[in-house]
BADOVEX-440050 format. One record per residue: residue in one letter; x, y, z of N, C-alpha, C in turn. Coordinates in steps of 0.05 Angstrom, whole numbers, plus 32768, in hexadecimal, padded with zeros to 4 digits. Atoms other than C-alpha are relative to their C-alpha. Example, Ala and Ser with C-alpha at 12.3 -4.5 7.8 and 13.67 -1.06 7.14 Angstrom:
// residues 2
A80127FE8800080F67FA6809C801280188000S7FF07FE87FFF81117FEB808F7FF18016800E
This chain:
// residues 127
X80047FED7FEB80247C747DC780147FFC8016X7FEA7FFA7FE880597C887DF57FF180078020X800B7FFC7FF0804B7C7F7E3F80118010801BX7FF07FE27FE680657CC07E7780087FEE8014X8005800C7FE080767CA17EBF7FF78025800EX800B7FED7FF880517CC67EEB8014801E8017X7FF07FE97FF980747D117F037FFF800E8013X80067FF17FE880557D247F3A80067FFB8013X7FF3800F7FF1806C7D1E7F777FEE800A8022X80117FFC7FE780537D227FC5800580178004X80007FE57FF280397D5D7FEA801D80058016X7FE17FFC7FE880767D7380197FEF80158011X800A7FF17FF280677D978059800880287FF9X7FFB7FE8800B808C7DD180377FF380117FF4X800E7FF58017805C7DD67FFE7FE5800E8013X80137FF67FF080207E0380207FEA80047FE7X800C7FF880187FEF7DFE7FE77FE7801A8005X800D7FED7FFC7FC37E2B8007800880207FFAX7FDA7FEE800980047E627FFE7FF57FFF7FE6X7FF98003801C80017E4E7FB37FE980037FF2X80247FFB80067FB87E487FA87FF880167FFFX80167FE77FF77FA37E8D7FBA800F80197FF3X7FF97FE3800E7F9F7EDA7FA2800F800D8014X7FE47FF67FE87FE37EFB7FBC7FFB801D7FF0X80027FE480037FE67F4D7FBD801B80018016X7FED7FF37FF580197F747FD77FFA801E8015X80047FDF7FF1800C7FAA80108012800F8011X7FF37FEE7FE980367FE080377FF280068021X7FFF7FF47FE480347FE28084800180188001X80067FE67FFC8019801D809680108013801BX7FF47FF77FEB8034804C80D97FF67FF08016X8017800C7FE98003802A81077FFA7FE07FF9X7FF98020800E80197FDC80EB7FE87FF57FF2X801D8014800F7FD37FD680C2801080057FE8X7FFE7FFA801A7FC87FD580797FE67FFA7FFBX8016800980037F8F7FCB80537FFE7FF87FE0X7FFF800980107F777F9D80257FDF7FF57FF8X80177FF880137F317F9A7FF67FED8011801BX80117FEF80037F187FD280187FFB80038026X800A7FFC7FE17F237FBD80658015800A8005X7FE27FFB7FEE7F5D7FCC809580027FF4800EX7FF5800B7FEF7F837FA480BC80158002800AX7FEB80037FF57FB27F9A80EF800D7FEB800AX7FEC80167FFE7FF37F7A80FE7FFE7FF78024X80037FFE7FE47FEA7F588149801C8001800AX7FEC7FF27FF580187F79817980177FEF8007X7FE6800F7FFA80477F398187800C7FFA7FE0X7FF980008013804D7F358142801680167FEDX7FEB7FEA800C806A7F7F813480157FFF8006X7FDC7FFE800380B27F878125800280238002X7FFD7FE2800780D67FCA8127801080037FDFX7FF38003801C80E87FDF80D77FE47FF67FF9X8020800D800D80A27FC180CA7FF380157FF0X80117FEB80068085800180B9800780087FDCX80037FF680228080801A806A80147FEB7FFCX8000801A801380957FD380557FF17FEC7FF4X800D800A800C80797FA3802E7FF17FE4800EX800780187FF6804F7F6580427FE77FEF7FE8X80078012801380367F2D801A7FDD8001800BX801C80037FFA7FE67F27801F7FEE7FE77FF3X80108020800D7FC67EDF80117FEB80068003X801C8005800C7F7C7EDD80007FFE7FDE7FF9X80028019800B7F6F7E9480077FE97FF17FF6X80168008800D7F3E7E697FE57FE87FFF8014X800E800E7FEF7F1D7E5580267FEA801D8008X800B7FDC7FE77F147EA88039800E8009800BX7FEB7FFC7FF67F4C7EA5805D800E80217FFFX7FF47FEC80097F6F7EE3805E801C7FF98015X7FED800A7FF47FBB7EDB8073801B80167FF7X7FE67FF680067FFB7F05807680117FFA8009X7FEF80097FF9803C7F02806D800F800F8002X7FEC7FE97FFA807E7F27808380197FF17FFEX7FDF800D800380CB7F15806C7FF27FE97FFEX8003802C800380B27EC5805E7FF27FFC8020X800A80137FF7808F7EC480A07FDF800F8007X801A7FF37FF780427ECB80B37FF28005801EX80067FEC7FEA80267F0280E37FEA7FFA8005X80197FFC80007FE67F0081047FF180167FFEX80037FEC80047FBB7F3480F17FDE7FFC8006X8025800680047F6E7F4780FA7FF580217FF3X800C7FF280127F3A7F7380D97FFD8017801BX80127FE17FF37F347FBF80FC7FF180167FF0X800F7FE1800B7F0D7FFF80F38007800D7FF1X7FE67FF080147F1D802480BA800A80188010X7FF47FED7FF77F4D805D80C87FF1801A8008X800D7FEE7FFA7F37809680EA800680197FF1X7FF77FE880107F3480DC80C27FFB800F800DX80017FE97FF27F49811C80D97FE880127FFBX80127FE480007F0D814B80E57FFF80178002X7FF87FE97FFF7F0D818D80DF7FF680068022X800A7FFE7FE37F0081AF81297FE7800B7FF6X801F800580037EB981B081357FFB801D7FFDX80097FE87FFA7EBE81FF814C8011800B7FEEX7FEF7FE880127ED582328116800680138010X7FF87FE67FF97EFB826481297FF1801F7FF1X80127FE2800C7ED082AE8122801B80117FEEX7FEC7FF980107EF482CF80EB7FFD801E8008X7FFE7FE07FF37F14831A80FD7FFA80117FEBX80087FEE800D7EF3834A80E68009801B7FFDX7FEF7FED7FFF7F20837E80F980197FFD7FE6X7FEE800880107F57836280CA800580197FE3X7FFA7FEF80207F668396808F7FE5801A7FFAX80157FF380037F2183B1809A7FF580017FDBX80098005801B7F0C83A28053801180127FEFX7FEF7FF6801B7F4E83C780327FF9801E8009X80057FE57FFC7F36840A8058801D80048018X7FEC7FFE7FE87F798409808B800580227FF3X7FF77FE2800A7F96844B809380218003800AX7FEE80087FF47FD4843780AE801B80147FEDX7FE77FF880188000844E80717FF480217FF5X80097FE780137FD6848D80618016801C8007X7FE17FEC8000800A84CE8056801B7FF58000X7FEB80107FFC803F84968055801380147FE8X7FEB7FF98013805784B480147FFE80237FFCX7FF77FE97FFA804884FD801D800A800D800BX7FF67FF17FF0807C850D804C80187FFF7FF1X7FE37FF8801480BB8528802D80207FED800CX7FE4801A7FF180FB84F7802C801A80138000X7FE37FF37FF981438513803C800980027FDFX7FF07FFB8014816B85248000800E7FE67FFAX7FF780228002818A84E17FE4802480028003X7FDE80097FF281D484FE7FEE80087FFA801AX7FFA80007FDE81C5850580367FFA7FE5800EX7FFF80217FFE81B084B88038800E7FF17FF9X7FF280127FFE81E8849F801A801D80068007X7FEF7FFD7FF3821884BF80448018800D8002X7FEB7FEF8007824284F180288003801C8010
């Protein structure tokens, strides 16, 4: 039996196993520096935004602990959980629809339009 020397070697402050350990996703910065991820929304805190930030990509850690952690270019932003997004509502008051409008296809606007006699067609085109 052949015996290995051992291969492993020390943690380095580099190595962040928490980083390596955990479920990574990919999300787009939204207009308003959130994104959202299983189902919440969050945002990027305001010393943290860059300009160019917006519809790019950011790394999203899910760590073992619960953690939730993002990242931007290699470095990490603080971020916290907000409200989901607000949706546009229609306006509360409808507008009354005109009832004048076409009068249900009874207009009279055009009536005799075509019974009046037209000029002679040499004398319209100028001879």
């Amino acid at each position: 039996m052949v015996d290995f020397a051992n291969q492993h070697r020390a943690l380095t402050p580099q190595l962040d196993l928490g980083a390596i350990l955990c479920h990574v996703e990919e999300r787009v910065i939204g207009n308003d520096y959130t994104f959202s991820f299983a189902g919440r929304r969050h945002q990027i805190a305001r010393q943290d935004a860059q300009a160019g930030m917006r519809h790019q990509r950011l790394r999203v850690e899910l760590r073992l602990n619960g953690e939730l952690k993002a990242r931007y270019q290699g470095q990490y932003v603080n971020i916290a959980e907000c409200g989901a997004r607000a949706l546009s509502l229609p306006p509360a008051v409808a507008k009354p629809v005109r009832k004048d409008h076409n009068a249900g296809g009874k207009s009279s606007w055009m009536q005799g339009f075509f019974d009046r006699p037209s000029p002679p067609l040499w004398k319209t085109l100028g001879e």
